[in-house]
C-alpha positions as CSV (number, residue, x, y, z in Angstrom):
1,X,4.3,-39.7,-20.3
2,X,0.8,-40.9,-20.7
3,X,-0.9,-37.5,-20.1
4,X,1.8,-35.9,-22.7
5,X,0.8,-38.9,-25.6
6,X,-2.9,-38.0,-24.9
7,X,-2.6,-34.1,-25.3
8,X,-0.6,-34.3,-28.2
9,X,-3.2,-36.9,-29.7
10,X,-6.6,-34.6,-28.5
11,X,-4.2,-31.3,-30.4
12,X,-3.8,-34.0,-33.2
13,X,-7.8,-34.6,-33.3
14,X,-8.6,-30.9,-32.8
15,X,-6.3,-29.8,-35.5
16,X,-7.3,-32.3,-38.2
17,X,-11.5,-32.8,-37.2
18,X,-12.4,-29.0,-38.6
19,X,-14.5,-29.0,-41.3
20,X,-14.6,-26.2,-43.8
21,X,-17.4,-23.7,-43.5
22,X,-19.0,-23.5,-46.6
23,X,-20.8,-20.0,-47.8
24,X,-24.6,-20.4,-48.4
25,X,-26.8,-17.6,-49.4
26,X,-30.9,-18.1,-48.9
27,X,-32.4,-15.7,-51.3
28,X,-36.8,-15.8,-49.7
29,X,-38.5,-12.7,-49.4
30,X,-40.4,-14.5,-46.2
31,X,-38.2,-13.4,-42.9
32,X,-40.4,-16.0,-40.6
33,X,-39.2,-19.2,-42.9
34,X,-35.7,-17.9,-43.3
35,X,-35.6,-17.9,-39.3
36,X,-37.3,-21.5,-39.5
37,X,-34.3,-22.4,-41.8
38,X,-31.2,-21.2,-39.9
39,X,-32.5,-23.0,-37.2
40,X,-33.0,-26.3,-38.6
41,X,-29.6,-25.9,-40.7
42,X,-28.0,-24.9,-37.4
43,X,-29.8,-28.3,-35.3
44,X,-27.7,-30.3,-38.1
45,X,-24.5,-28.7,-37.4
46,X,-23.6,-28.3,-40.8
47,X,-20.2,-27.2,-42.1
48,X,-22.1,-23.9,-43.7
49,X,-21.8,-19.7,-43.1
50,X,-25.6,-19.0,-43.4
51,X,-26.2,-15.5,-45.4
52,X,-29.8,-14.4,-45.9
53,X,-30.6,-12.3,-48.2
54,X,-34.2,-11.1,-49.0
55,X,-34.5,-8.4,-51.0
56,X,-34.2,-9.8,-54.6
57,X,-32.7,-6.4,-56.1
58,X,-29.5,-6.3,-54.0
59,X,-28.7,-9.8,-54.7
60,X,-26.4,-10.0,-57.3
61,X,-24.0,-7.6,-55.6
62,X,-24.2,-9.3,-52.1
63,X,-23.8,-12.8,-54.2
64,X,-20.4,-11.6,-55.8
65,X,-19.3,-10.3,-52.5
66,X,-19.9,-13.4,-50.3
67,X,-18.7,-16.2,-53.1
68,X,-21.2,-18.4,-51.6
69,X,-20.3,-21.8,-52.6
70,X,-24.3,-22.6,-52.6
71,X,-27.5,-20.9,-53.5
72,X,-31.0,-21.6,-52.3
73,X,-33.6,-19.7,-53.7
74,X,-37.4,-19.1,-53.2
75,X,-39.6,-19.7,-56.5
76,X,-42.1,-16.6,-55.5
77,X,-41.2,-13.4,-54.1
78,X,-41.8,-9.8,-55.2
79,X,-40.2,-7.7,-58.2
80,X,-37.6,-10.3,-59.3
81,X,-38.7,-14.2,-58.5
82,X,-36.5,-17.1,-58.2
83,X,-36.9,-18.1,-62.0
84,X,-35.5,-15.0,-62.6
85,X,-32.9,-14.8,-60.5
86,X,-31.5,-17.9,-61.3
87,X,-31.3,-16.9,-65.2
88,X,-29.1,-14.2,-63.9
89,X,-27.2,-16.2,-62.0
90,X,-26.3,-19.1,-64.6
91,X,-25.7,-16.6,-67.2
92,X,-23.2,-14.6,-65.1
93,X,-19.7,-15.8,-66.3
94,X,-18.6,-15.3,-62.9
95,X,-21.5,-17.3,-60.5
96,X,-22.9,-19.9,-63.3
97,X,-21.0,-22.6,-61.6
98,X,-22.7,-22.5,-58.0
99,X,-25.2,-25.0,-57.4
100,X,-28.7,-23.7,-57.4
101,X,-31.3,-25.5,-55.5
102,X,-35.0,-24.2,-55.2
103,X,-36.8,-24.1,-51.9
104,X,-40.7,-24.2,-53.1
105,X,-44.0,-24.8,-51.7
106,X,-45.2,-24.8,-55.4
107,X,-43.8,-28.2,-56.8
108,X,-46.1,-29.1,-59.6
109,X,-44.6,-30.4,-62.9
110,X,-45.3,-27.3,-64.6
111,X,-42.6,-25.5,-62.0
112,X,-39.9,-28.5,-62.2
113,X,-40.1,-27.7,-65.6
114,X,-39.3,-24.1,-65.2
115,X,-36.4,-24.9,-62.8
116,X,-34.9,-27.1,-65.0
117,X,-35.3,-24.0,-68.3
118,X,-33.0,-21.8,-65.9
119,X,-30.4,-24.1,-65.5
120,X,-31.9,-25.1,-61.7
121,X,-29.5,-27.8,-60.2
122,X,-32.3,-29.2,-57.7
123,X,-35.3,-28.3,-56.6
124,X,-36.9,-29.6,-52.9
125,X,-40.3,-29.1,-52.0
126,X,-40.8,-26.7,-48.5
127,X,-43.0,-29.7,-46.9
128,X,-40.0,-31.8,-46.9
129,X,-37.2,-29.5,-46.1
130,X,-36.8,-32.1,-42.8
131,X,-35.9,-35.0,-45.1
132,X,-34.1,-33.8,-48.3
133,X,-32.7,-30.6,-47.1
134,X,-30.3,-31.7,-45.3
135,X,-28.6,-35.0,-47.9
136,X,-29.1,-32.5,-50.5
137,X,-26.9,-29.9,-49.7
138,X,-23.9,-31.7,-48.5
139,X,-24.1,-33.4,-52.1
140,X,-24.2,-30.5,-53.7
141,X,-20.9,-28.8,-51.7
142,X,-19.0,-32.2,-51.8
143,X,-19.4,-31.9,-55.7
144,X,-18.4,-28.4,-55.5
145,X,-15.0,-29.8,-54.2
146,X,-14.0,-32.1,-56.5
């Protein structure tokens, strides 16, 4: 009787204790630190499909195919940058509502500026992806729930 209360409470536990995966796209032209972020999203364990993209011209069609529930994007790449992009993004009737957060290694005032002029929901800097990246996400997707 014992061993039947305990499966039925593990199927219980199983059943109940999986999280929604969450869709994320990284939009970064740089294949070496979109490797380096998969695997330090993946060491946290986080709820999240991962979808790289980096060429910034095929983005918006990959974007409204995926319905990513998150969007991190790089501030500089080639043809269209992250300013740009996001301007896209919040003006597209369909996307404007997912989260934007920028991943930059250029976070001077003059930059959080621009982020917040494109309708930027965050902004981290790439030095301290270990600290905020993490927190900052998570708050970002439990908002998208509510």
């Amino acid at each position: 009787m014992w061993d039947n209360i305990k499966d039925i409470l593990l199927q219980t536990h199983e059943k109940y204790s999986v999280e929604k995966l969450y869709d994320l796209v990284v939009i970064d032209d740089d294949e070496r630190f979109i490797e380096v972020l998969k695997k330090k999203l993946t060491l946290q364990k986080l709820p999240i499909t991962l979808h790289c993209i980096s060429d910034s011209e095929t983005f918006l069609i990959r974007i409204k195919k995926i319905k990513p529930q998150l969007i991190i994007l790089d501030l500089q790449m080639p043809k269209l940058n992250g300013l740009d992009i996001c301007k896209i993004i919040k003006t597209d009737s369909l996307l404007q509502n997912i989260p934007v957060i920028f991943l930059t290694g250029n976070l001077t005032s003059e930059a959080i500026t621009q982020f917040v002029e494109v309708g930027a929901d965050d902004f981290i800097s790439k030095s301290k992806i270990n600290l905020e990246l993490y927190p900052r996400i998570m708050t970002h997707l439990k908002r998208q729930n509510k």
